[in-house]
N, C-alpha and C positions, 0 to 999 in steps of 0.2 A: 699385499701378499696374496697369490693366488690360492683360491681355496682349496684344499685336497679332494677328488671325486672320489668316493668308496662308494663300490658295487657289494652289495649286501646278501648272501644267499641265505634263503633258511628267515628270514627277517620280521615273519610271523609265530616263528618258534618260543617254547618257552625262556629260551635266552635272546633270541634274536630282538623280540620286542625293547627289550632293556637296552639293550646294546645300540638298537637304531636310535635311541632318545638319548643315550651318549654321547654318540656322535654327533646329533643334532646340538647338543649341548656344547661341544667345541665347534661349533661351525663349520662342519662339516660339507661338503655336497653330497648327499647321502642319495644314494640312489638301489631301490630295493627291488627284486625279479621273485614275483610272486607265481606259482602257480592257479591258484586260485581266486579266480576275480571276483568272487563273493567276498573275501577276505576282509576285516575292517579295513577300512581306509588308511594310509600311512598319517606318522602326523603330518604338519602342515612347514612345509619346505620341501617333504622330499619326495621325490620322482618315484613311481614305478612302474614296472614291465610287468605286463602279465604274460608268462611264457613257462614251460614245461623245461627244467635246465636240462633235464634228461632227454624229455622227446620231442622236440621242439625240431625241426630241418634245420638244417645247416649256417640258415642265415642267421640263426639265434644270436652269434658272434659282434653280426652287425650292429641289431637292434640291442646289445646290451653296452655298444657305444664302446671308449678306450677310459679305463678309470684309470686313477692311477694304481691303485688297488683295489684287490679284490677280497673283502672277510667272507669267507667258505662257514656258513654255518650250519647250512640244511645237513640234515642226517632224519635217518626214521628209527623208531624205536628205541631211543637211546637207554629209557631204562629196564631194557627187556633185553639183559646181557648175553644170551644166547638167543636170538632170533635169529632166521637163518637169513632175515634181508641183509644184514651186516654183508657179509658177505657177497653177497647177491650181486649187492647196488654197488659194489666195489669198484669193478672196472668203469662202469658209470662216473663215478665220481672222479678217477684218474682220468680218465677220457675229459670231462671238463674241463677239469684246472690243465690240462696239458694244452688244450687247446686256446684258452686263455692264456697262457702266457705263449705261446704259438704267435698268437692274435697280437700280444706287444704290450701286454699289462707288464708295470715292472716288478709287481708284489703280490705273493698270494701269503696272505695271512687265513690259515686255513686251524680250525678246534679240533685237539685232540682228547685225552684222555688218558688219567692214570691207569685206569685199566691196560692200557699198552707196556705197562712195565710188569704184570705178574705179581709174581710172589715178590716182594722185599720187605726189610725190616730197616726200618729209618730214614733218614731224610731223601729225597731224591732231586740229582740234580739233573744236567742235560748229557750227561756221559754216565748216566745208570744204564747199564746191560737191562734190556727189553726180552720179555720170554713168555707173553700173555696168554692166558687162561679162561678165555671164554671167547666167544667169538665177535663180540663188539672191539675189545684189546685187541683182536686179530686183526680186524679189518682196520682197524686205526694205525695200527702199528705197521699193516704191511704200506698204507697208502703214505704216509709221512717217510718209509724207507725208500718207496718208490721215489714219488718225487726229490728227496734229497738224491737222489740216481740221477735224474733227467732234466733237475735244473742245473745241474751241476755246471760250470761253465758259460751257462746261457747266462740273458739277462734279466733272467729274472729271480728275485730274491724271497729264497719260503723266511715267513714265519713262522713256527708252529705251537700252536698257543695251549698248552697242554692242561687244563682243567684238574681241578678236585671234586671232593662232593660238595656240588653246590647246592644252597639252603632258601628255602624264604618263595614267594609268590606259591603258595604250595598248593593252591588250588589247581596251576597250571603244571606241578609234574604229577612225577608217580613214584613219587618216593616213599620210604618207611616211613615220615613224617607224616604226608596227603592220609597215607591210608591211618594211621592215629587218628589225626582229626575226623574222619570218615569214621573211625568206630565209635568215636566219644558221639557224634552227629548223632547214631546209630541208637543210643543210649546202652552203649555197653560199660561193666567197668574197666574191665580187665581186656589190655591185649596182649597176646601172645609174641614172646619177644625173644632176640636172641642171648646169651652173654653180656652182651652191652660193652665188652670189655676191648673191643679192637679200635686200636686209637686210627682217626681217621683228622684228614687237614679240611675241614669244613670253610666254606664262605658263602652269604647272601648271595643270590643272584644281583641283586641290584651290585655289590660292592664288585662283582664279576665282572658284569660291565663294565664299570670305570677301568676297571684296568684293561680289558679287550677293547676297549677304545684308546686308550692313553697309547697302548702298546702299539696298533692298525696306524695311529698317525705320525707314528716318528720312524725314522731307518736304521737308525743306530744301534739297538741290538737287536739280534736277527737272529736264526735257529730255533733251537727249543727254547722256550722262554716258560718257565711253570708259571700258572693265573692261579695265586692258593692264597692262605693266610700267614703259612707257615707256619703256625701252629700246634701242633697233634691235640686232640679232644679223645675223648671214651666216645665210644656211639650211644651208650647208656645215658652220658650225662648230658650229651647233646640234647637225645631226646625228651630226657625228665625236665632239660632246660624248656623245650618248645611246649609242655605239657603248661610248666610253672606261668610261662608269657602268653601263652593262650589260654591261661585259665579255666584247663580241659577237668572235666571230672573223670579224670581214669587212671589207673595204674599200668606201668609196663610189668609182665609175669616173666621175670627171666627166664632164662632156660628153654625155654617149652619147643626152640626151635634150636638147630644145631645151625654152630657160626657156618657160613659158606667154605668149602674146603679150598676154592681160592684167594680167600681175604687173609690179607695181610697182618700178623696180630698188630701193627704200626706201621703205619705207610702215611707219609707228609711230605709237603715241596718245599724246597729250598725256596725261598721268596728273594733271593739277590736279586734276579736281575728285573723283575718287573718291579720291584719296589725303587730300583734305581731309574725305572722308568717315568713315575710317579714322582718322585722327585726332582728330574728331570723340567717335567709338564710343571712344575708347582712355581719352580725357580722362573720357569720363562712367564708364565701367567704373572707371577708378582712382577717380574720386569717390566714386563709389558702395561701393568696396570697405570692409570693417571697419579700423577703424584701433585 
């Protein structure tokens, strides 16, 4: 069986890194377009391009060869929900993937974001009405409406892998968690916290991956596909959890910050169809296994 070529963007990112070693882990031919050639090295199978996706000449096309797919991962600032690159880098980003599948990719598996759906209260599935509220949700939300516009008919087939809040390698975000561990470092006791009380759909980055790869290598379900636990948690108890397993000396001080006036007091994914992904990948793995 011929191996599947995944062109990787973003592949040094704090999810990208997980996600290349996913793939690598299904045997993948993992092929990753780094701007920065300082960059560590990939691991050891897969190819990479040092090239600028953004400003790179025309031939960029050429040199990133015909994958069969492509996982869109690169973004900037992700957890800096009003930065005004979001939007900035916007047509940038359409302009690639347009031209990629222009070029004859048949797949853009391309990360989005709950934040594209706004305010709601409960689960969300791939026909939840979008009406986002800051400008990372904007630009997510307009680029996934775009391309369902412009690949519409063609041949080429979106993913769109709609993320939660993902947890875990915490050194490498910038989340409410990083900075915890940064104040306990600090020798603080106490940090300043919100409510604790908006239920959120939390997952590891690492268990992120597995599904952003299980999902990148198969055709079969396609569109919005939510990558959650489907779960709902408190962001309180989230926290007080990551306090308890890092065996932080500190306390969260409720209150002391007001909740964000676009957070959801409950927003979680519907976990159907990637979990039916996963099970999918499990059944064929044991088939395939020696008996």
């Amino acid at each position: 069986m011929t191996r599947p070529v995944v062109l990787v963007t973003g592949a040094g990112g704090y999810i990208g890194r997980h996600v290349v070693q996913a793939l690598v882990e299904r045997d993948a031919d993992v092929v990753t377009v780094e701007r920065n050639p300082a960059d560590a090295p990939p691991p050891p199978g897969v190819r990479r391009i040092d090239a600028d996706i953004f400003a790179d000449p025309g031939d960029r096309f050429e040199r990133l060869g015909s994958p069969d797919v492509c996982l869109h991962l690169a973004w900037e600032a992700g957890f800096v929900h009003n930065a005004p690159v979001h939007v900035e880098r916007l047509p940038q980003h359409l302009d690639l993937l347009r031209e990629l599948a222009r070029s004859g990719v048949g797949r853009l598996a391309v990360i989005g974001s709950m934040h594209e759906v706004g305010y709601h209260e409960g689960p969300v599935v791939a026909s939840t009405p979008t009406s986002p509220l800051s400008l990372y949700g904007v630009a997510k939300n307009a680029l996934r409406q775009a391309l369902e516009i412009e690949l519409a008919g063609s041949g080429t087939v979106l993913q769109w892998l709609r993320c939660f809040y993902v947890t875990g390698d915490d050194e490498g975000n910038a989340s409410v968690f990083s900075k915890i561990a940064a104040a306990a470092a600090r020798g603080e006791r106490t940090f300043p916290f919100t409510s604790g009380r908006n239920l959120y759909d939390f997952l590891d980055v690492g268990e992120l991956a597995q599904q952003i790869a299980a999902v990148t290598l198969q055709d079969e379900v396609t569109g919005i596909i939510n990558c959650c636990s489907g779960v709902p948690m408190s962001l309180g108890e989230r926290a007080e959890q990551f306090i308890r397993d890092r065996g932080l000396d500190i306390e969260l001080d409720y209150g002391r910050f007001p909740d964000r006036p676009y957070d959801s007091p409950g927003i979680w994914g519907d976990a159907t169809l990637v979990r039916d992904v996963l099970e999918r990948e499990a059944a064929a793995r044991d088939a395939a296994a020696p008996r």
